[in-house]
RODO-2510 file (C-alpha; in nm, 4 decimals, decimal comma):
residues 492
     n   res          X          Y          Z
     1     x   -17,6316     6,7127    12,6649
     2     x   -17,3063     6,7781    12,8326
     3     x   -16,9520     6,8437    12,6941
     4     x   -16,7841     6,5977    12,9696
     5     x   -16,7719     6,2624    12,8305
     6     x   -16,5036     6,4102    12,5851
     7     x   -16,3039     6,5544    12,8063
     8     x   -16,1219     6,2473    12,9654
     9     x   -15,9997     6,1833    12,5514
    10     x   -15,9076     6,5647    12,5198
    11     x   -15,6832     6,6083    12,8368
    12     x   -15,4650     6,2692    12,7319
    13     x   -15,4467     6,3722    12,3816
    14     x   -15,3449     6,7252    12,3965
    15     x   -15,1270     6,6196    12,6658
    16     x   -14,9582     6,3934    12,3980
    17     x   -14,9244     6,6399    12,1402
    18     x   -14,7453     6,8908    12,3543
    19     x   -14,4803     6,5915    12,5248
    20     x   -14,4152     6,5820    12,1267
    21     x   -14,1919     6,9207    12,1192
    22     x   -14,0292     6,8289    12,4846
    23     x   -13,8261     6,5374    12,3808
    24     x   -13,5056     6,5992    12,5775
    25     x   -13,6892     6,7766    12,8800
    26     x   -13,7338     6,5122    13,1218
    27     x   -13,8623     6,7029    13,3933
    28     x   -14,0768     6,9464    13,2100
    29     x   -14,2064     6,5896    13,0768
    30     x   -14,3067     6,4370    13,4026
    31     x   -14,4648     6,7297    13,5711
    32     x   -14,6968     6,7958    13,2600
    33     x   -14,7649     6,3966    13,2640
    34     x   -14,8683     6,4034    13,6137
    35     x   -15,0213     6,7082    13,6077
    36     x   -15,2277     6,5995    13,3006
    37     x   -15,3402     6,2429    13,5203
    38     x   -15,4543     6,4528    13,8513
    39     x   -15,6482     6,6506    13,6084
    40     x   -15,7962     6,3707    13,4154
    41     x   -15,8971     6,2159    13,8247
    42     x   -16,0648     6,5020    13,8779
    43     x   -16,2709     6,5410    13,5914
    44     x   -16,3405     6,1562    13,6460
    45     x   -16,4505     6,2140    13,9330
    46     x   -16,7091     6,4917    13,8171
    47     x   -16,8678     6,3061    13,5409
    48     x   -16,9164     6,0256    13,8004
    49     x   -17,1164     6,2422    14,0127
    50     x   -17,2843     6,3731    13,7446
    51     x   -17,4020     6,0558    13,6029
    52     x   -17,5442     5,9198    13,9647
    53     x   -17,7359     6,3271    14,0237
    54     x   -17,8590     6,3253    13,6212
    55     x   -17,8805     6,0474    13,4526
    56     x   -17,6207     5,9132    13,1175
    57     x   -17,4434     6,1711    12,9818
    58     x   -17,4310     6,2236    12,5954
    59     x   -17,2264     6,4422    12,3361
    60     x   -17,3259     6,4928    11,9727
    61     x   -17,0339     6,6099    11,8330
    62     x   -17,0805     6,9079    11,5525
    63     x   -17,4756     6,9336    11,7065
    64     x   -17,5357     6,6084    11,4922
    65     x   -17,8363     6,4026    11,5887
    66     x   -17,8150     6,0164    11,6390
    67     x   -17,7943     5,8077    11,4424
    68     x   -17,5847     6,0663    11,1605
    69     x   -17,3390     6,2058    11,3810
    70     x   -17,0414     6,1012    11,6068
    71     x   -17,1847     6,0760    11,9845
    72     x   -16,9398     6,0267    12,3080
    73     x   -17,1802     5,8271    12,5642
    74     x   -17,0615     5,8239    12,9674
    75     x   -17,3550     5,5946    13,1630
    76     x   -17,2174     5,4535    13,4873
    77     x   -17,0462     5,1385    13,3383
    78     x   -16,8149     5,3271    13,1070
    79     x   -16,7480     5,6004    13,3345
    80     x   -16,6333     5,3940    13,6335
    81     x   -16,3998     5,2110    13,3830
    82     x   -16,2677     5,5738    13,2758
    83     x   -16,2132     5,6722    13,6738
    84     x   -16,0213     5,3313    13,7286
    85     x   -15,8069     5,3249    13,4645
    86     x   -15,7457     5,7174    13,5325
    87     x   -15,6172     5,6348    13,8255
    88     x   -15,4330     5,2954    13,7672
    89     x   -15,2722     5,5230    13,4912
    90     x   -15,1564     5,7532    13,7105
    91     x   -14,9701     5,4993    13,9662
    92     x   -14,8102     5,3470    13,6893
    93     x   -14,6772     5,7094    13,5656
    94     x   -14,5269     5,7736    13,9274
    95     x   -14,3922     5,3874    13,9267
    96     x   -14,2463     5,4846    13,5392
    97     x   -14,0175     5,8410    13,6866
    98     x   -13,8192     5,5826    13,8793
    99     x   -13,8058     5,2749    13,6825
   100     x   -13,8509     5,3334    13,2847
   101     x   -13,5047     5,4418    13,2161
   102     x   -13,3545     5,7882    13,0763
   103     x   -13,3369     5,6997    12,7228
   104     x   -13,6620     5,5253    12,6693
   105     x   -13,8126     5,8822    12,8517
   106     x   -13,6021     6,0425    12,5501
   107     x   -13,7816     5,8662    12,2754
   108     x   -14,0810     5,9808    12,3801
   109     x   -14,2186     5,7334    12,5995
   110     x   -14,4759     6,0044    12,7508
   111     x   -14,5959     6,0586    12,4291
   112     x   -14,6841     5,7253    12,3696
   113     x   -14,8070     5,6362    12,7455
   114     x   -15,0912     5,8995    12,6971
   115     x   -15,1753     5,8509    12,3147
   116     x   -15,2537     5,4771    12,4829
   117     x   -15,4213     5,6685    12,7107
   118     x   -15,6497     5,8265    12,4193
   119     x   -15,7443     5,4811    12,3078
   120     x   -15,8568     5,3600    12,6339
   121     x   -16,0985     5,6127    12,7607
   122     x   -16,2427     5,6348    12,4047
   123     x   -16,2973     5,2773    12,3704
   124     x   -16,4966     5,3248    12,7073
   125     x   -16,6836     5,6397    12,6214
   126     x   -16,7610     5,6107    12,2220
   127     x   -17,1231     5,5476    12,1100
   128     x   -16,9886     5,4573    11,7624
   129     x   -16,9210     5,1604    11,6883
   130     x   -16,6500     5,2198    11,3952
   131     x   -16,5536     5,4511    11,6343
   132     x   -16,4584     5,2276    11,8411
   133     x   -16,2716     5,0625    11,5943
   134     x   -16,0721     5,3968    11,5330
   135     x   -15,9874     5,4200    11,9402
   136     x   -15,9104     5,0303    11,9023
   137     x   -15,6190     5,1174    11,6446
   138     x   -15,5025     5,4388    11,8511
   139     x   -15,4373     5,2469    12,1933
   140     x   -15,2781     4,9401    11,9427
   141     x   -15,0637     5,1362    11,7488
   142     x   -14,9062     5,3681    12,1046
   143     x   -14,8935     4,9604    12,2042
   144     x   -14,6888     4,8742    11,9590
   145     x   -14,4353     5,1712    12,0051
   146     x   -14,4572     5,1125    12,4221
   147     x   -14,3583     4,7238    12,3607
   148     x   -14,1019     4,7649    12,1243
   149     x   -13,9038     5,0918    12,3038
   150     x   -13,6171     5,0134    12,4070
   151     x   -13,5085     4,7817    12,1018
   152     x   -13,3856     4,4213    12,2792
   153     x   -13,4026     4,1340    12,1185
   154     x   -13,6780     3,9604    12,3169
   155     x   -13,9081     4,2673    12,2364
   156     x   -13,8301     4,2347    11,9122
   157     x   -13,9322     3,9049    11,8204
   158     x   -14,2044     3,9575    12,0977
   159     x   -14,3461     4,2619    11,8871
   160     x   -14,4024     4,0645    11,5618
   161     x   -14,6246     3,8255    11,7611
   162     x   -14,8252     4,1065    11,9076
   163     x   -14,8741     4,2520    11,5821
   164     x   -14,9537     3,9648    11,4151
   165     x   -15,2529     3,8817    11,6219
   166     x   -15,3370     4,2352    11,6350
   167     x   -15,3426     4,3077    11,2983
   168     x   -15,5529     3,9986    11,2069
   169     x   -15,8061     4,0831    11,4818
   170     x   -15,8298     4,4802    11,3508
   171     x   -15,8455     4,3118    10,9822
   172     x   -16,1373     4,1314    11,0716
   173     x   -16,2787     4,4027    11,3000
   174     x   -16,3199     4,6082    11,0207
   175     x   -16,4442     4,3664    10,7954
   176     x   -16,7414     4,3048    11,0483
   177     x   -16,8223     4,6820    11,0480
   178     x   -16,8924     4,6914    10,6990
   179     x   -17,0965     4,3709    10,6727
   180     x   -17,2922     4,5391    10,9457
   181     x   -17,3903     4,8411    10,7937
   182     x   -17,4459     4,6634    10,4459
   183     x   -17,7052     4,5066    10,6789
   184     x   -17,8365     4,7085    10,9121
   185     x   -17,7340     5,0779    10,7351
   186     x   -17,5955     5,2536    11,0940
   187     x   -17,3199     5,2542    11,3116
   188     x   -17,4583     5,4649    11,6208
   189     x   -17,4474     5,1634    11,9323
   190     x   -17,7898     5,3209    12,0280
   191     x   -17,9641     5,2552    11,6893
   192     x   -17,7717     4,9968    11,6065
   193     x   -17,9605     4,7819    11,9221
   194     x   -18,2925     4,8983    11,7472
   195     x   -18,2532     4,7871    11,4329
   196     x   -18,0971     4,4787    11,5432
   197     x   -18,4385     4,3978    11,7484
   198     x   -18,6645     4,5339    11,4312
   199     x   -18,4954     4,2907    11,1825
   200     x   -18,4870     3,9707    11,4329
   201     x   -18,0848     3,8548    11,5216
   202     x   -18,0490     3,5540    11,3378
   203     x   -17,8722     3,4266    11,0005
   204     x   -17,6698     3,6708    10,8927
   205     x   -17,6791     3,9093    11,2118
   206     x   -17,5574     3,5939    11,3778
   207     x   -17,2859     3,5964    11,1324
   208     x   -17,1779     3,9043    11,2001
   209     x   -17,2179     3,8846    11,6114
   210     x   -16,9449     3,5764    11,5782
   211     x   -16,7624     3,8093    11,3994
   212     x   -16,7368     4,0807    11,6567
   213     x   -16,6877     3,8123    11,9371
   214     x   -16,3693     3,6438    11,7940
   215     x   -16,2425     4,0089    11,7244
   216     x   -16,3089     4,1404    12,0997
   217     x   -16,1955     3,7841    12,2426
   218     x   -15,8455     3,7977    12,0713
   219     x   -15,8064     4,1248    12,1676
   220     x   -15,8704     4,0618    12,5252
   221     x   -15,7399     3,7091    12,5843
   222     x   -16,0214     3,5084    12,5869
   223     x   -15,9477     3,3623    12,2740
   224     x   -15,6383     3,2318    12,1488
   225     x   -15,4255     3,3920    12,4385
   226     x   -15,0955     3,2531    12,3876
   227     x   -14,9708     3,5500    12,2369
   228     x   -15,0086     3,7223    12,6064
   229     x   -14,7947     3,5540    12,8493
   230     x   -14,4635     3,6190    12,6148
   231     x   -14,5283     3,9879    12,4688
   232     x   -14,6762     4,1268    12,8351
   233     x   -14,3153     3,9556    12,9517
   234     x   -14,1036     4,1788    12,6369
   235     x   -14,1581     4,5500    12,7617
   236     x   -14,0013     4,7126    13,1149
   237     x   -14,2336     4,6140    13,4395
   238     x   -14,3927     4,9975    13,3962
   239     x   -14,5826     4,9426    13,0066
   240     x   -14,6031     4,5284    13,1515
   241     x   -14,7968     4,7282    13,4096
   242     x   -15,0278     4,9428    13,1722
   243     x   -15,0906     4,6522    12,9590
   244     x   -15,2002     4,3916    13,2194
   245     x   -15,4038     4,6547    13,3882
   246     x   -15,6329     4,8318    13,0982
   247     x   -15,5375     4,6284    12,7156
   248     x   -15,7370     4,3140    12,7885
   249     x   -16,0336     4,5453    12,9850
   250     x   -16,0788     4,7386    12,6468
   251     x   -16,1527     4,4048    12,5033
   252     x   -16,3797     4,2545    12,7826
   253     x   -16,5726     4,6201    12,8208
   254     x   -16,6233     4,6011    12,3931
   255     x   -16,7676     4,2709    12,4845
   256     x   -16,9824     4,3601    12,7495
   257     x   -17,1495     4,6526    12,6092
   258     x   -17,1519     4,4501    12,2276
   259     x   -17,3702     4,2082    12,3748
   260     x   -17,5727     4,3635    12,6104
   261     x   -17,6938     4,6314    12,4119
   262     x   -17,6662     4,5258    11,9818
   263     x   -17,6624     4,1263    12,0376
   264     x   -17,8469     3,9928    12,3220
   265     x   -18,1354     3,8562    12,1514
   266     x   -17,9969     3,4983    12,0875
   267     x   -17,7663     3,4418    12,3944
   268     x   -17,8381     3,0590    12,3382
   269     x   -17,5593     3,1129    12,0580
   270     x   -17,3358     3,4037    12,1848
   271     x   -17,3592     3,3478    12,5289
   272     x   -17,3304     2,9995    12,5177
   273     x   -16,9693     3,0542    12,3137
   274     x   -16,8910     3,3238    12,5720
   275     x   -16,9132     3,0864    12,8504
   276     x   -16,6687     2,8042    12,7037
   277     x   -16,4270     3,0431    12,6070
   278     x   -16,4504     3,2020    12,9316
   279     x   -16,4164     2,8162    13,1308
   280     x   -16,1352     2,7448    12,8920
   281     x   -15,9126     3,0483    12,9588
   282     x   -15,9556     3,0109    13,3516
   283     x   -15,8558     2,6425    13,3438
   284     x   -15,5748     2,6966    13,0727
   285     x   -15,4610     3,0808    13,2367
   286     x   -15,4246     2,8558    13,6003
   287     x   -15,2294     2,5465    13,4456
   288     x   -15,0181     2,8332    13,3079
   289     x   -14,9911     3,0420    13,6475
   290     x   -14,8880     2,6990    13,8075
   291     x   -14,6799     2,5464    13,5879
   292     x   -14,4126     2,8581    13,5221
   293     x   -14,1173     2,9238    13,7514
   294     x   -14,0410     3,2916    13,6768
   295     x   -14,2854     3,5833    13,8052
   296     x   -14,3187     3,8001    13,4492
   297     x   -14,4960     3,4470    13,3071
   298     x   -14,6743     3,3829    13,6246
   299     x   -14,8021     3,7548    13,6706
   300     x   -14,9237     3,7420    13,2848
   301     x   -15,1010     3,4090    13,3545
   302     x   -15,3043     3,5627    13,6448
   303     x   -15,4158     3,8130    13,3746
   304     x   -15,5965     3,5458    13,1586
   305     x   -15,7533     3,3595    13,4569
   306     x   -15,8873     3,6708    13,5281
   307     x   -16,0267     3,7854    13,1637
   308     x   -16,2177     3,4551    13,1997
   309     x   -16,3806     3,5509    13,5447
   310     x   -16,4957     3,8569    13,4207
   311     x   -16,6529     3,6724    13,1018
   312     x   -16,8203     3,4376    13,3248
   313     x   -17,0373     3,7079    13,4734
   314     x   -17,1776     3,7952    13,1069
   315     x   -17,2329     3,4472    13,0549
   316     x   -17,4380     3,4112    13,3173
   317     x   -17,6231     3,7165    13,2356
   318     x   -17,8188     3,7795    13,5677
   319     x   -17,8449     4,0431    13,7533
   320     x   -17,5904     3,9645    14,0108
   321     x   -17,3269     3,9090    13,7769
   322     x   -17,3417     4,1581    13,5780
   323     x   -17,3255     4,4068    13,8812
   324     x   -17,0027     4,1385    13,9993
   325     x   -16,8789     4,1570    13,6712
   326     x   -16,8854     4,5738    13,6581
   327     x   -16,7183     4,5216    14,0478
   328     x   -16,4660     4,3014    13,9574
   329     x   -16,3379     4,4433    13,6570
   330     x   -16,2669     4,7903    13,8958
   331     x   -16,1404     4,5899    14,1490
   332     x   -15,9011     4,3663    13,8680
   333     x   -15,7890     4,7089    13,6876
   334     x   -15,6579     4,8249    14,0456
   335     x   -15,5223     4,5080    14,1938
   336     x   -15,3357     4,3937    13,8120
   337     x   -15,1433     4,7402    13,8091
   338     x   -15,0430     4,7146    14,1979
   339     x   -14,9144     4,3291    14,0765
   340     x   -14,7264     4,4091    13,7949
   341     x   -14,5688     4,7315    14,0011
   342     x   -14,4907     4,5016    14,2856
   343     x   -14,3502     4,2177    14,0536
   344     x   -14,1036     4,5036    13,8338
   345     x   -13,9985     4,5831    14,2032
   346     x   -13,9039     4,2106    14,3255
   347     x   -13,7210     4,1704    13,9774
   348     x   -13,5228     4,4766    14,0250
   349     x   -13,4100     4,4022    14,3816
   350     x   -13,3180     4,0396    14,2825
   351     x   -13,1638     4,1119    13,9654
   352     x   -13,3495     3,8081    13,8201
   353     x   -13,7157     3,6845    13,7599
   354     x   -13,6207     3,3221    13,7964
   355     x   -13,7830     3,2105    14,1475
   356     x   -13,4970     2,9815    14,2154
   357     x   -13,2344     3,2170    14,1965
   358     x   -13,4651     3,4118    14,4923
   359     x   -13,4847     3,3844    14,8028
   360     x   -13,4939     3,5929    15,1810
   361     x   -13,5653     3,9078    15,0383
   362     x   -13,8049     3,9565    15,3455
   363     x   -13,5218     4,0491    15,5484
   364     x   -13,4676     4,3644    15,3752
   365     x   -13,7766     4,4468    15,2356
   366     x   -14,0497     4,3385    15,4928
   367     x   -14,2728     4,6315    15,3418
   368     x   -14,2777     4,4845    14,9587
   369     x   -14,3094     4,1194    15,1104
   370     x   -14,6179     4,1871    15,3144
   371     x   -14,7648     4,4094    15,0212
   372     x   -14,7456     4,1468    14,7967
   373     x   -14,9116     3,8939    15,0119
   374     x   -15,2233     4,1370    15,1160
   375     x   -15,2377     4,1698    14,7313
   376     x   -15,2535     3,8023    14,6902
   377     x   -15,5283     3,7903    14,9221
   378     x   -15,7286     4,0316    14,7819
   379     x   -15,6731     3,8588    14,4144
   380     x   -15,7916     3,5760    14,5321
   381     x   -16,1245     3,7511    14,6728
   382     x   -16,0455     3,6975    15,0873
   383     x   -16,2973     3,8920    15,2713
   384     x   -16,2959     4,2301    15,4013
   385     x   -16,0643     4,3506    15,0834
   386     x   -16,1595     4,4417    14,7099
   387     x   -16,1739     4,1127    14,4848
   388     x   -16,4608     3,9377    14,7530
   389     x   -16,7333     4,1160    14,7307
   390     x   -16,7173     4,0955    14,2919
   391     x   -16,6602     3,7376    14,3236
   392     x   -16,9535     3,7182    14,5684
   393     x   -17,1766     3,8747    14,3299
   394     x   -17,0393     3,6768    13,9923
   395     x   -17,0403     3,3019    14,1788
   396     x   -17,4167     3,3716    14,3150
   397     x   -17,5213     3,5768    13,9657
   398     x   -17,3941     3,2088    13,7957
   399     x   -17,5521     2,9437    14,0383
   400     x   -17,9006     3,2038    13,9807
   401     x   -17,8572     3,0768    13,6102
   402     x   -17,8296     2,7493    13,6857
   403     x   -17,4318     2,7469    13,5237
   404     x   -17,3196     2,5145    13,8744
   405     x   -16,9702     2,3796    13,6576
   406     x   -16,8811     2,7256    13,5586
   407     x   -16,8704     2,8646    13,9179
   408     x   -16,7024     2,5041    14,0740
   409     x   -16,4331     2,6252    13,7990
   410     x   -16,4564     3,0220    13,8697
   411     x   -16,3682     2,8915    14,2383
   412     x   -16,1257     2,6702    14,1633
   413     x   -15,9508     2,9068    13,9546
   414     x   -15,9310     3,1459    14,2366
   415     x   -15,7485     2,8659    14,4034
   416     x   -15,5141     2,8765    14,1511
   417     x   -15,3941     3,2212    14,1635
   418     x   -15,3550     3,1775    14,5628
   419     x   -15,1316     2,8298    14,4621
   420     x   -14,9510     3,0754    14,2069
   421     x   -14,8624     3,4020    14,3919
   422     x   -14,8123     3,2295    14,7208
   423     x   -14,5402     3,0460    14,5431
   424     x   -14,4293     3,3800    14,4385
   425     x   -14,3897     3,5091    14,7845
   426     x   -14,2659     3,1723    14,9055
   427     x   -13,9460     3,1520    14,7053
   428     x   -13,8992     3,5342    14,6911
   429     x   -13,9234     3,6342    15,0458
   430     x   -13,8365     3,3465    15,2356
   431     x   -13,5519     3,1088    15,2806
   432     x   -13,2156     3,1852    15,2336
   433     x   -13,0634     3,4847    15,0363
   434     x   -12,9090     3,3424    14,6855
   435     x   -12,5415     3,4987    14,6326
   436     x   -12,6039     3,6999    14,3232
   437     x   -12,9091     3,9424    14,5307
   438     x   -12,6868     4,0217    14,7839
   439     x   -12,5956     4,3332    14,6983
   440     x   -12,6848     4,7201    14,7693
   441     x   -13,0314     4,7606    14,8998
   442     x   -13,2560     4,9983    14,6236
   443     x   -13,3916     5,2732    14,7219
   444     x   -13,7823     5,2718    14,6634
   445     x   -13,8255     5,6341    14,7373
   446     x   -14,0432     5,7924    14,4869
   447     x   -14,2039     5,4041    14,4054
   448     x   -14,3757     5,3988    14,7508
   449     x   -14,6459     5,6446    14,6382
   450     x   -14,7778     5,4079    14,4081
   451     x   -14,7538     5,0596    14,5148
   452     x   -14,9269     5,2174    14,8745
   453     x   -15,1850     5,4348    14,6861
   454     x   -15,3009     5,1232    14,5249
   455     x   -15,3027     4,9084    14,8197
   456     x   -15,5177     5,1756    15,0525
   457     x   -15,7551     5,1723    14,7376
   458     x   -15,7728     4,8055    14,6990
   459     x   -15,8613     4,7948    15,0879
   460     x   -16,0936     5,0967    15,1139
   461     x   -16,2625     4,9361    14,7909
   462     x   -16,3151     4,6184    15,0262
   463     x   -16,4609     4,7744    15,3182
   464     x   -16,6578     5,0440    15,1556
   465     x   -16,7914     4,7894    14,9057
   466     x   -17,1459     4,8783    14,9489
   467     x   -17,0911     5,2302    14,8919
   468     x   -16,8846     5,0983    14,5833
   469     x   -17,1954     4,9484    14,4816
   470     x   -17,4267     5,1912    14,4869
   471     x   -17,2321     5,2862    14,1808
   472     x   -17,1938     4,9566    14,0173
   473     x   -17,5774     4,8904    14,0679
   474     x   -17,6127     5,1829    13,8200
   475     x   -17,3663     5,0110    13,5651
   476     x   -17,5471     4,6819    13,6029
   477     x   -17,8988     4,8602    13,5364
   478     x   -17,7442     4,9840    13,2101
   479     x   -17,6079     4,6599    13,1068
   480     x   -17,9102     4,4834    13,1946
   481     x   -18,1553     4,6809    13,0502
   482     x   -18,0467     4,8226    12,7338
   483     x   -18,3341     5,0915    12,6708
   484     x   -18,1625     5,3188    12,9560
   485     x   -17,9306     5,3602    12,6782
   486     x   -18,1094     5,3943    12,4215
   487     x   -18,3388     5,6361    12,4799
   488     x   -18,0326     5,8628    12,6682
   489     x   -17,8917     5,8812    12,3358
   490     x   -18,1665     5,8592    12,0869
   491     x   -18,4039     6,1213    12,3335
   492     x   -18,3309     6,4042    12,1009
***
C-alpha cells in the first residue's frame, strides 16, 4: 500500500484552499498556481514509475479494508490520465497569466481552476464508485463557477444549459448508485466486479448498467451533445481550453473503467449501445465541424468527433483497441488543449471568430499559422506525430472484431476534422488581410511556452510512440483483464 495515489487530489486541493485568502494578490496567485502544477508533474511522474517497477498502487484510507472503506486506486490507465491532464493543466495555467483577464483572476479564478482540478484526478484515481460520484459534483460545480465568471450575457444563458443537463445527469447518477447497492450491497469498484459476476448481469443489473451509461454518455458527449458546442463557446479561450481538454475524458475514462471492470459480462447489450452512440456522435460531431463558419463552434465540434473515436475502441473491445483507445485519449487530452490555446490566440489577433472576417494573418504570425497546421496533422493521425499510432491501434483493434462500418466511419471522420481545421487555417492565414485585423501586432510573449511545450510533446509522443506504449500496454492489460484489479485492491 502506498500513500501516492492521493497525493495528485491533495496538492490541487490545498492549493485551492490557500488561493482562497489571496484574492487581490495576483502574483502571489500565479506563482503558487504554477508552483502547485510542476509539483503535481512531478509526483505524476513518480507514481508512473512506480506503477511500471511494482505493480497498481492502492490506498485504504483510515487503514479500512475493501470493500468497507474509501480506497484511492492508481493502475497504469488512471495514472497516465492523471500525468496528461497534469500537464495539459499546467499549459493552460501559463496560457491563462496572459489571456484570462485581471478581474476574472480577482474573483478567484485560481481557486476554481484547481478545485476542477480536484475533480479530475479523483475521478481518475477513486476506487469508489459513489466516490466517484462525489469527484463528479466537485469538478461540475468549479465548472459551473469557471463558465459563468465573467458574467456576459452569452455565458449566462449558456450556463443554464450546462446546468440543466448536468444536473439531470448527476440526478440520475445518484439514483443508479442506490439501486445498485439495494442490489448488490457495495460500492468498492473492486467488489463491486465480483459480485456483479456471482449474481449473473442481467435483468435488473442490466437496468442499472443503462443507467450508468446514459449518465457517463451525457456527461461526456456521447449522448445528447448539443449542449457542448454552445456552452464550450460561453467561457474565455483559457476554461474553453480546460474543458475541451479533460470534462468529456472524465466521462469517457468513467465509461471505460464502468464497463471493463463492473459490466462487461453482457457486451451484446452495453457494448452494442456503446458502439451506435459512438458512430452517431462521429458522423453528427463532423457534419457539425463542417457545416459552422466560426472557429469556437468548429473547435467544439472536433471535441465530439473525437469522444466518439475514443468510444469506438471500447466497442470493439479487443486488445488493440483498448491499448489505441488508452493512446489516443493521451494523445487527444494533449492535442485538444494545444487547439483550443491556438484557436483563443487566432481570435485575439483577429478580433473576431467569424472566418470570413479573417484572412492573411500568416504574414505576421508565420509561427501560430504553421503550429496550427502541424496540429491539424497530428489530429487527424498523419504519421510520424501523436494521433497515428492510437488510430492505428483503434482502426485494426475494430476490423479484429469484425465492426468493418464502424472503422470506414472512424476514418472518414478523421477526414472530417482535416476538411474542418484546414478550412480553419485556409481562411485565417491566407488571402488577404480584412480591414478590421489590421491593427497592432500582440505580443505572445509569455503564451509561447505553452502552445510550443505542447507541440514538442505532441511530436515526441509521435516518434517515441513505442516507448509510449510500453506504458499504454500496461493500461490495456488492466482494462482487459479485470482481475489485475481486483485482486490489487481486494489482496489484503
Amino acid at each position: 500500500m502506498s500513500n501516492l495515489p492521493v497525493f495528485p487530489i491533495l496538492i490541487p486541493l490545498c492549493t485551492a484552499v490557500i488561493l482562497m485568502f489571496l484574492k487581490d494578490k495576483i502574483a502571489v496567485q500565479r506563482f503558487i498556481s504554477a508552483l502547485s502544477a510542476i509539483l503535481n508533474i512531478g509526483v505524476c511522474l513518480i507514481l508512473v514509475n512506480r506503477i511500471d517497477q511494482n505493480g497498481i498502487q492502492t490506498l485504504n484510507m483510515g487503514g479500512w479494508m475493501p470493500p468497507y472503506g474509501i480506497v484511492f486506486v492508481a493502475d497504469m490507465f488512471a495514472a497516465l490520465l492523471v500525468l496528461t491532464a497534469s500537464i495539459v493543466s499546467f499549459a493552460i495555467l501559463l496560457y491563462s497569466f496572459r489571456s484570462i483577464g485581471v478581474e476574472r483572476e480577482r474573483t478567484y479564478y485560481y481557486t476554481f481552476f484547481h478545485f476542477l482540478l480536484v475533480g479530475v484526478y479523483g475521478s481518475f484515481l477513486t476506487g469508489d464508485i459513489f466516490n466517484l460520484f462525489v469527484f463528479f459534483e466537485v469538478m461540475l460545480i468549479s465548472s459551473y463557477a469557471l463558465i459563468s465568471l465573467g458574467g456576459t450575457k452569452l455565458q449566462l444563458r449558456e450556463t443554464v444549459k450546462y446546468l440543466l443537463i448536468n444536473i439531470v445527469s448527476s440526478t440520475l447518477f445518484v439514483a443508479a448508485v442506490a439501486y445498485l447497492y439495494a442490489a448488490v450491497g457495495t460500492l468498492n469498484m473492486a467488489h463491486l466486479s465480483l459480485r456483479v459476476a456471482e449474481l449473473g448481469q442481467g435483468g435488473v443489473l442490466n437496468v442499472i448498467a443503462m443507467m450508468f451509461l446514459i449518465v457517463f454518455s451525457l456527461k461526456s458527449g456521447l449522448l445528447l451533445f448539443f449542449w457542448l458546442p454552445g456552452s464550450y463557446a460561453a467561457p474565455p479561450s483559457a476554461v474553453r481550453a480546460l474543458f475541451g481538454a479533460l470534462l468529456t475524458k472524465v466521462g469517457l475514462y468513467a465509461i471505460f473503467r464502468t464497463f471493463t471492470l463492473i459490466f462487461y459480462h453482457d457486451p451484446g447489450l452495453t457494448h452494442t449501445w456503446i458502439a451506435w452512440m459512438a458512430a452517431a456522435t462521429m458522423i453528427l460531431g463532423g457534419i457539425g465541424a463542417v457545416a459552422y463558419n466560426d472557429i469556437a463552434r468548429i473547435l467544439n465540434y472536433n471535441v465530439i468527433i473525437s469522444v466518439g473515436f475514443v468510444a469506438f475502441g471500447l466497442a470493439a473491445a479487443t486488445g488493440d483497441s483498448l491499448d489505441g483507445a488508452v493512446f489516443y485519449l493521451m494523445h487527444d487530452m494533449l492535442a485538444k488543449g494545444l487547439m483550443f490555446i491556438l484557436g483563443g490566440i487566432i481570435i485575439s489577433i483577429a478580433g473576431t471568430d467569424r472566418l470570413k472576417d479573417m484572412g492573411g494573418l500568416i504574414k505576421r504570425y508565420p509561427f501560430i499559422g504553421w503550429m496550427f497546421f502541424t496540429l491539424a496533422l497530428a489530429l487527424v493521425g498523419i504519421p510520424p506525430l501523436s494521433g497515428f499510432a492510437g488510430k492505428v491501434l483503434l482502426i485494426r483493434g475494430g476490423l479484429d472484431a469484425g465492426m468493418l462500418t464502424m472503422s470506414l466511419i472512424g476514418l472518414a471522420s478523421s477526414l472530417l476534422v482535416l476538411y474542418s481545421l484546414m478550412k480553419v487555417f485556409r481562411l485565417a492565414f491566407w488571402g488577404d488581410e480584412k480591414e478590421q485585423v489590421k491593427r497592432e501586432p500582440i505580443k505572445l510573449k509569455g503564451v509561447t511556452v505553452s502552445v510550443v511545450g505542447l507541440l514538442v510533446l505532441i511530436i515526441l509522443m509521435g516518434f517515441g510512440s513505442e516507448w509510449v506504449y510500453s506504458y499504454v500496454s500496461q493500461a490495456g492489460d488492466v482494462l482487459a483483464n479485470p482481475t489485475l484489479y481486483i485482486e490489487a485492491v481486494m489482496k489484503e
